[in-house]
N, C-alpha and C positions, 0 to 999 in steps of 0.2 A: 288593272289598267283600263278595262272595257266599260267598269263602273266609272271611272274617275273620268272619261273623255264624256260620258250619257249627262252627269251631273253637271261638265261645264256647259256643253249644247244646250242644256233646258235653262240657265243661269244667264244666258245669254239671249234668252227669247225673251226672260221676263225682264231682262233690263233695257230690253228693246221697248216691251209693252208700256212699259215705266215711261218712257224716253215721248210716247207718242201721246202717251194721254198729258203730259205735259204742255206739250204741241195743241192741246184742243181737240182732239179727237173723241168720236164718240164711242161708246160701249162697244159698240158695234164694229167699229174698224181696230180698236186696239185688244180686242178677245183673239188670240188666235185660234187657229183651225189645228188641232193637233190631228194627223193624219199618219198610222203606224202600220205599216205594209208587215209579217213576220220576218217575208224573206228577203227584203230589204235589211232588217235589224241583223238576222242571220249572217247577212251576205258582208253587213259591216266590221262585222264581232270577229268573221271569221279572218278579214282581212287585216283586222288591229292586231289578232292573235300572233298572226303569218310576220307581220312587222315586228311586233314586239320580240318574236323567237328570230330573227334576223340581225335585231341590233343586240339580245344576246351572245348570239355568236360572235357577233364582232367584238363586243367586250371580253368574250370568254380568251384567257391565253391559250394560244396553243402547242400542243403538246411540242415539244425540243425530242428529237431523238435523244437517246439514252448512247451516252462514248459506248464506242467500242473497248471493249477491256483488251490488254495483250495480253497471253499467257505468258504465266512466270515462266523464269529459265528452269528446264529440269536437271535436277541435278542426281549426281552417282551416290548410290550410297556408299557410308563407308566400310571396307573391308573389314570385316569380322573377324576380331583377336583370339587365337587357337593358341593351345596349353598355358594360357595363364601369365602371357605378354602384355602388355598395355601399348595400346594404338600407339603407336611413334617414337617406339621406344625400339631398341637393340636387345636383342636375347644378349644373356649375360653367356660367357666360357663356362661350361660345365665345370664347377668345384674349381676354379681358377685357382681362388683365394685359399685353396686348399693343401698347397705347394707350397715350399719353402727349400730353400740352401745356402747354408750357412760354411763359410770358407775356415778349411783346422789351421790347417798349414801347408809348406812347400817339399814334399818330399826329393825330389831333386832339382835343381836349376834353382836357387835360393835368389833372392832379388840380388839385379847389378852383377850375377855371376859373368864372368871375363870368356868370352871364344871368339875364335876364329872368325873371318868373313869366310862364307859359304859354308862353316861347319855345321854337321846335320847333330842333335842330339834331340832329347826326349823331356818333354817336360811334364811333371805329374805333381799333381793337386791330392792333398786329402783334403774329404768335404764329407757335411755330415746332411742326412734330409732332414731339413728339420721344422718341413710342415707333416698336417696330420693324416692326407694320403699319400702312399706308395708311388714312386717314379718307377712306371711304368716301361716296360720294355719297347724302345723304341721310339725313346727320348733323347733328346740330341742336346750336347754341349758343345757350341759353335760361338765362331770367331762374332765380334759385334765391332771394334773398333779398334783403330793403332795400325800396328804394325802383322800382317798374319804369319810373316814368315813361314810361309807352303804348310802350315798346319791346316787339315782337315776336319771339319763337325763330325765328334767323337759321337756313335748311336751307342746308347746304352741295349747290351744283348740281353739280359733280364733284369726282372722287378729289382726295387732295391726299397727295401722298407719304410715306412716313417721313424724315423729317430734312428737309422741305420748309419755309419760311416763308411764311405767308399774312398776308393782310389780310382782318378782317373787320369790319362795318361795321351798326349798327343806327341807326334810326330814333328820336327819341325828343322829348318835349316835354316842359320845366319844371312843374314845380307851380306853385300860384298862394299857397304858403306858404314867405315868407322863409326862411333860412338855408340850411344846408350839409344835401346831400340825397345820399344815394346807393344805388346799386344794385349787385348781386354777379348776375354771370354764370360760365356756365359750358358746356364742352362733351360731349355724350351723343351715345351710338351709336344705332344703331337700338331696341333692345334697354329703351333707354332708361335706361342706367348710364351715372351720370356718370362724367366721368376726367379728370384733369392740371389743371393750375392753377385756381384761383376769382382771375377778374379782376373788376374794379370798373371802373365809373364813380361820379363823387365831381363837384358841381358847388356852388356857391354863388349861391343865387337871391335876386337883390336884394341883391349884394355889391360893384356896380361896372359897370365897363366889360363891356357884354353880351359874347359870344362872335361870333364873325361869319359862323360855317360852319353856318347854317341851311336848316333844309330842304337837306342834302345826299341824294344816292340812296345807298340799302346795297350795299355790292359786297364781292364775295372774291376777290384775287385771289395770285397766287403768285409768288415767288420764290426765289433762293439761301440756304438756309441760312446766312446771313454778319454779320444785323446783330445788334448786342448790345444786352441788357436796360437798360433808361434808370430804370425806376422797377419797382416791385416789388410783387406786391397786397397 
């Protein structure tokens, strides 16, 4: 820039020089006197320098602060799945699907049998297990739906095997409203899942000749896998 301002200044004298000897002037008045002080040149160089670093700056952009960033949301991690459960899932009933019971028949109180209103008698199921674990002592055959007529959830008092036939036996007393009455039972683990058949009792109160096996005791007892299904819930 300091060269470029020195070469117009001396381009300008000689077009001056030019200018007067045009004019008639003699050698003498159109020679100039070149007179160069250092610290004058110095003093100019340093001030074009100072200028020019000035109207750089104003050219240069300047710096924009940099956003503010927000920090992400933190978040939980997730709870780490023990024994071999999958994140959001329900442990399954131990051996649920392992259960089974299958209805033989009616050993007393046969479907539509005729009693009394208020008459107490006994009604017993043969049933056989007929999934591939043992019904555990302290397994309950309880009422689900219908009619319960004051029968109670029968607890089984010991094992009864896989492929075992049992007898089970509840307690129960007539309503005191005529017609055809009945009740839906069922067998549950400890757990308290139901599983295998929905048997029934079915009776007809004030239908005839009463029933005659009243006031029987409830009992469970077992045997051979051998008898076959008589009626069907």
């Amino acid at each position: 820039m300091l060269k470029i301002r020195l070469i117009v200044g001396l381009s300008v004298l000689m077009i001056g020089a030019l200018f007067l000897s045009a004019c008639g002037a003699t050698p003498a008045d159109i020679t100039p006197t070149l007179t160069f002080n250092p610290d004058e040149i110095r003093t100019q160089a340093v001030g074009t320098f100072a200028a020019d670093l000035t109207l750089t700056a104003f050219a240069a952009p300047s710096d924009t602060p940099a956003a503010t960033l927000t920090p992400l949301a933190t978040f939980t991690p997730l709870a780490t799945s023990t024994g071999g459960i999958a994140l959001g899932s329900t442990a399954p009933a131990a051996t649920a699907s392992c259960y089974g019971l299958a209805f033989v028949s009616d050993v007393t109180i046969p479907d539509n049998t005729p009693v009394n209103a208020g008459q107490s008698f006994t009604k017993t199921w043969k049933v056989k297990n007929s999934g591939s674990c043992a019904w555990d002592a302290g397994f309950k055959f309880a009422f689900v739906s219908g009619n319960q007529m004051g029968g109670t959830a029968y607890t089984l008092p010991s094992t009864v095997a896989a492929g075992a036939v049992t007898d089970i036996s509840v307690a129960m007393t007539a309503p005191n409203t005529a017609g055809t009455v009945r009740g839906d039972w069922r067998m549950q683990n400890v757990s308290g899942q139901f599983f295998g058949d929905q048997v029934y009792v079915q009776v007809v109160v004030g239908g005839g000749a009463a029933a005659t096996n009243t006031g029987a005791a409830a009992t469970s007892t077992t045997a051979p896998a051998t008898a076959t299904a008589t009626s069907t819930p």
